[in-house]
N, C-alpha and C positions, 0 to 999 in steps of 0.2 A: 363346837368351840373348844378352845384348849383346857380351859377350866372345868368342861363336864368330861374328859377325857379323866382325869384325875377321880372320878367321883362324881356323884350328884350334892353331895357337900364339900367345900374344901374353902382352906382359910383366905384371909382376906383383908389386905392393910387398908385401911382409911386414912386421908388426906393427915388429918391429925394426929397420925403416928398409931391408936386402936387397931386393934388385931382383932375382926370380930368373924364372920363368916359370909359364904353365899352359895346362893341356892341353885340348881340348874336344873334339876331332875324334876320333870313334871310330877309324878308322884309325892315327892317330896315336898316339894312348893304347896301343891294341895293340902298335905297335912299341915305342914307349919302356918300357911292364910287361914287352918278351919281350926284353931288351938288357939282359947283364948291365952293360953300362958304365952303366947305371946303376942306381947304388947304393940299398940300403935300409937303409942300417948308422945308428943309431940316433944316431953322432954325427953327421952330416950331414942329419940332419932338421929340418924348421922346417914349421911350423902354418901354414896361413892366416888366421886367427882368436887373436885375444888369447886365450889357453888355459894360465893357468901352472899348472896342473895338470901339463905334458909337463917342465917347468922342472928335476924332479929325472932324466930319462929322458932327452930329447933335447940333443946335445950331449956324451953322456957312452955310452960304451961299453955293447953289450946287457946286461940284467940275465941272469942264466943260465937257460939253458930258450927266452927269447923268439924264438924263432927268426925270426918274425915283422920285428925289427930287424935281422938277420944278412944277409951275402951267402955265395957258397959259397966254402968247402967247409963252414962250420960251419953255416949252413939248411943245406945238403945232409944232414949227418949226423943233422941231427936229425928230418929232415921224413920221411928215408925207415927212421927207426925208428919211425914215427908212422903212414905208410901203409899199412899192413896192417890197421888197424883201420877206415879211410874208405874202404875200397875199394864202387865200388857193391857188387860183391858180400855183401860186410859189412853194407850197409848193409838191403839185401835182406832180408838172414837177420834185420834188427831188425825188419823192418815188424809180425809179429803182436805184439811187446810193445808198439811205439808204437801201433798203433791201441788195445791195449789201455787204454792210458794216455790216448789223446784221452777214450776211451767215457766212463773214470772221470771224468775232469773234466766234462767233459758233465752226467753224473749229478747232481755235485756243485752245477754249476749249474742245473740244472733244479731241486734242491734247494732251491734259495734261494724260490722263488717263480716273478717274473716278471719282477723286473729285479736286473742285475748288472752289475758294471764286470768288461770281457771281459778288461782286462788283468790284473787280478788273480785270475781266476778261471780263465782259459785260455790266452789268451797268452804270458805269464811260466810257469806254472808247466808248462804242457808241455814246454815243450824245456829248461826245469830239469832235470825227471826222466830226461829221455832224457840229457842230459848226464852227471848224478849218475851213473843207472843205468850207462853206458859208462865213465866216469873210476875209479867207486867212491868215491863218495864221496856219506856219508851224508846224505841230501837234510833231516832233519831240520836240518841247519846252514845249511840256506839263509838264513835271514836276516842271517847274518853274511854269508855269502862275496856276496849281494844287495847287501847295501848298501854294500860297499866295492867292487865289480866297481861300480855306480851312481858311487861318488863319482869312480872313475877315468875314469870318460867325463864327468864334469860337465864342461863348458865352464867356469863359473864357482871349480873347485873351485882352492883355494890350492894351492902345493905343496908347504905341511904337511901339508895335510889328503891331498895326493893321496901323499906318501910315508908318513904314516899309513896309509893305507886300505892300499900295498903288501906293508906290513910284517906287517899285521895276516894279508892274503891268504897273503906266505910265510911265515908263522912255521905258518897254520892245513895248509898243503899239505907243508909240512917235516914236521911231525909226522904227518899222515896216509900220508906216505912212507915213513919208521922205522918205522909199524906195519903197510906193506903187505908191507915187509921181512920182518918177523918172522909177519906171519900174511899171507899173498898168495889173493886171493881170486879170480876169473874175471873183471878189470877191468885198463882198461891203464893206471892208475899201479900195479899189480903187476906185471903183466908187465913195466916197466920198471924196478921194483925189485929183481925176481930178475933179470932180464940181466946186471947187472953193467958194462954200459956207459954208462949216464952216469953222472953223482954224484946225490948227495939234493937239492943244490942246484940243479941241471939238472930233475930230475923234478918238483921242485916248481914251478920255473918253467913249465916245460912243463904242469902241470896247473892253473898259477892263470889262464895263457893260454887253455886251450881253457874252463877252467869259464868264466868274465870271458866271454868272446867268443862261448862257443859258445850260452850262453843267452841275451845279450843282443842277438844279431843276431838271432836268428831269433824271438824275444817282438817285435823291432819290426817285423819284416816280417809277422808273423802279425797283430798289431795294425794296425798301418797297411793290411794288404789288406785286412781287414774293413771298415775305416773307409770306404774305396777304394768295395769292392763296394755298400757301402748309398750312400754317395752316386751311384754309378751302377747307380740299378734298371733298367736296359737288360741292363749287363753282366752281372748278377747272376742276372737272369730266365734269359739265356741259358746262363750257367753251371749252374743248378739243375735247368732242364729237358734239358738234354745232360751227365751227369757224365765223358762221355768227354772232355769239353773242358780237366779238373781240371788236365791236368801242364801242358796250352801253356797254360790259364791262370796255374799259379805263373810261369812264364817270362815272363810277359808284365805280371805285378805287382811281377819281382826288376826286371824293367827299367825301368819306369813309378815306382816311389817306389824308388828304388836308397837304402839308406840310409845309405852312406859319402858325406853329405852335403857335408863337406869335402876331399871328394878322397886321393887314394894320394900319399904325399910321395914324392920319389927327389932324386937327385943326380948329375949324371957323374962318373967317373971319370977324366976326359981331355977335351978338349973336343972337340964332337961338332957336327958338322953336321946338320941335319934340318929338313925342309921350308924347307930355305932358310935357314935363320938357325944363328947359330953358337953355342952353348951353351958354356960355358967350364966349366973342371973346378971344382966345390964348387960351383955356382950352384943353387940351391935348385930343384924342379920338382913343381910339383901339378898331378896327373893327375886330373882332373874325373869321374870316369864316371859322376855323374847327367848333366852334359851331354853325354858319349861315348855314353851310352843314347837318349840326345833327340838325334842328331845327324840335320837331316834327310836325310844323305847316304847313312845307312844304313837308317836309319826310317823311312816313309811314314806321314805326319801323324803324328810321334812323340809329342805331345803330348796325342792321344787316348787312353782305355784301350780297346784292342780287345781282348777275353778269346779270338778268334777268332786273332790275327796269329803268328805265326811268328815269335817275338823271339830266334829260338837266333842265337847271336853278340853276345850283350849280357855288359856288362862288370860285373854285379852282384858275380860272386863274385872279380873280378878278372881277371888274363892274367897266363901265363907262369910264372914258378919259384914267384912268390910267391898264386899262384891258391889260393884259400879252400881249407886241406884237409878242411872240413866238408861242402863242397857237396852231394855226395850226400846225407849226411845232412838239411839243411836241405831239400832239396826233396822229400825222404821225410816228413816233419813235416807240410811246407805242404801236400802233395798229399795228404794223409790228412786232416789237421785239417779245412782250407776245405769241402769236400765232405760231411761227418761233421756238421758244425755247423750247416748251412743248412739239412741232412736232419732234423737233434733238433730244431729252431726256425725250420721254415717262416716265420714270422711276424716273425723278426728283424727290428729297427728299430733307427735311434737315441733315445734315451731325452733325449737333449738338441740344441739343435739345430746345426749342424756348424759355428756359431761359436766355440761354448763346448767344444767337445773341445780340450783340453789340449795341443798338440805339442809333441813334442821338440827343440824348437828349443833350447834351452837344454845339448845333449848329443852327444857325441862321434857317436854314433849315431842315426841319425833315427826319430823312432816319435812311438809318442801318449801319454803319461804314466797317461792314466785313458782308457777307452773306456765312458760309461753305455747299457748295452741293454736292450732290453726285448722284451719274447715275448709 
């Protein structure tokens, strides 16, 4: 990209006239995600993208639960009441319900006929379920908690509509927390409501965050690899006829379409030296890691998909305190689903041609809006 031609740091205007920086050099990226001097506290955040949808969030203190916005001790406290539930281990003991839940949909699609839009058939609703089923929270309300978790990553969305869509999220996870209270079932917004350490307003946050995020990162990387693999029937062939290939190929899809297309925001704390240039305290900093993925210094011919390459050390799920705490999970999803799918529908195709797929370009998170397939 033109910007790491320049550098693995170089400056950077934000929408409201700030001058702050961005990041592009994987190396680089790693140090500034692993240093807590700099910040991820939600009032020192700024978009690179006109996005007022952030307008009621960024600039103003975390909403309770987002720990996401926090630096420590308070992510500390929240992330490792939360880590016993992502541990690979945990994540292990899900795999036979998730593959149970790919086969289902599967089914469902093969129901249809012979063609289907994958996003609304497969991709969204898988790691819905696996969400719902881990959170507790009854997957028949997906089209609420869907459409407001959507409007909050619209790029275009107001920030009426974007503190609408919040409100509507905590008022429906508030109430589903009072009644995990009173009835607590084998899911972890109960076991955070019987603990007794955070509040209702904490758990709620904390569960509008992981449902919000945890379905809709891994619907877009589910979709977009698919999209991936059919435009490359090299990498696909090779995928199909080697299934042992499945897990270096998720790794090598989260780093190839990384879909935190606008980068990780931070800020120092102090001003800070690094690769030469001096950062001053409050100065805004987007951390790129689609270009920290593509950087050729770590990547050879990064801009190829090899399904064969060794991509461990890519920045998909992030570095450092604030590293994805779903990850395990999401690549238990990807590594079951991709290989599951190819198996039920040898014959997989695009149904339209790969101009007319829909991208995400329009959303906080990158993906394909509609995927049309055919079998």
């Amino acid at each position: 990209m033109a910007a790491r031609d320049q550098g693995p740091l170089t400056r950077l205007r934000y929408p409201d006239g700030h001058v702050g920086w961005l990041v592009t050099g994987h190396e680089l990226a790693r140090q500034v995600l692993a240093d807590p001097r700099f910040s991820a506290r939600s009032e020192l955040k700024r978009v690179p993208v006109t996005r007022p949808g952030t307008d009621p969030f960024y600039g103003s203190p975390a909403l309770p639960g987002w720990l996401v916005d926090m630096d420590a001790p308070h992510h500390t406290r929240l992330r490792r009441r939360l880590m016993g539930w992502f541990t690979a281990r945990r994540t292990r003991a899900l795999t036979p319900r998730v593959e149970r839940i790919v086969e289902e949909r599967l089914d469902a699609m093969a129901a249809l006929g012979e063609h289907a839009d994958l996003i609304e058939q497969f991709a969204l609703p898988v790691p819905s379920l696996v969400i719902c089923e881990l959170l507790g929270v009854p997957y028949a309300e997906r089209a609420g908690f869907q459409r407001n978790s959507a409007i909050l990553f619209e790029l275009d969305a107001t920030a009426e509509q974007a503190s609408t869509a919040m409100e509507e999220l905590d008022a429906f996870l508030t109430e589903l927390a009072g009644h995990r209270r009173r009835s607590p079932g084998d899911d972890l917004l109960s076991e955070l409501a019987q603990g007794g350490e955070l509040s209702t307003a904490e758990i709620a946050g904390v569960g509008a965050l992981l449902l919000s995020a945890g379905h809709e990162t891994t619907a877009g990387s589910l979709g977009l690899g698919v999209f991936a693999l059919l435009s490359h029937p090299d990498q696909l062939a090779r995928l199909t006829a080697d299934p042992s290939l499945a897990a270096g190929a998720v790794e090598e899809l989260l780093r190839y379409l990384t879909i935190f297309h606008f980068g990780v925001p931070r800020s120092p704390l102090e001003d800070i030296e690094i690769a030469g240039r001096l950062l001053r305290a409050g100065e805004s900093v987007t951390v790129s890691l689609s270009a920290a993925n593509r950087d050729p210094a770590r990547f050879e011919d990064p801009d190829r998909l090899d399904v064969t390459r060794s991509a461990s050390g890519h920045l998909a799920f992030g570095h450092g305190a604030h590293q994805c705490i779903g990850q395990h999970l999401a690549r238990t999803e990807m590594r079951i689903a991709f290989p599951a799918l190819f198996a039920r529908f040898p014959g997989l195709r695009l149904a339209v041609p790969p101009s007319r797929v829909p991208l995400g370009e329009d959303m906080g998170f990158y993906g394909v809006h509609a995927l049309p397939v055919a079998w």
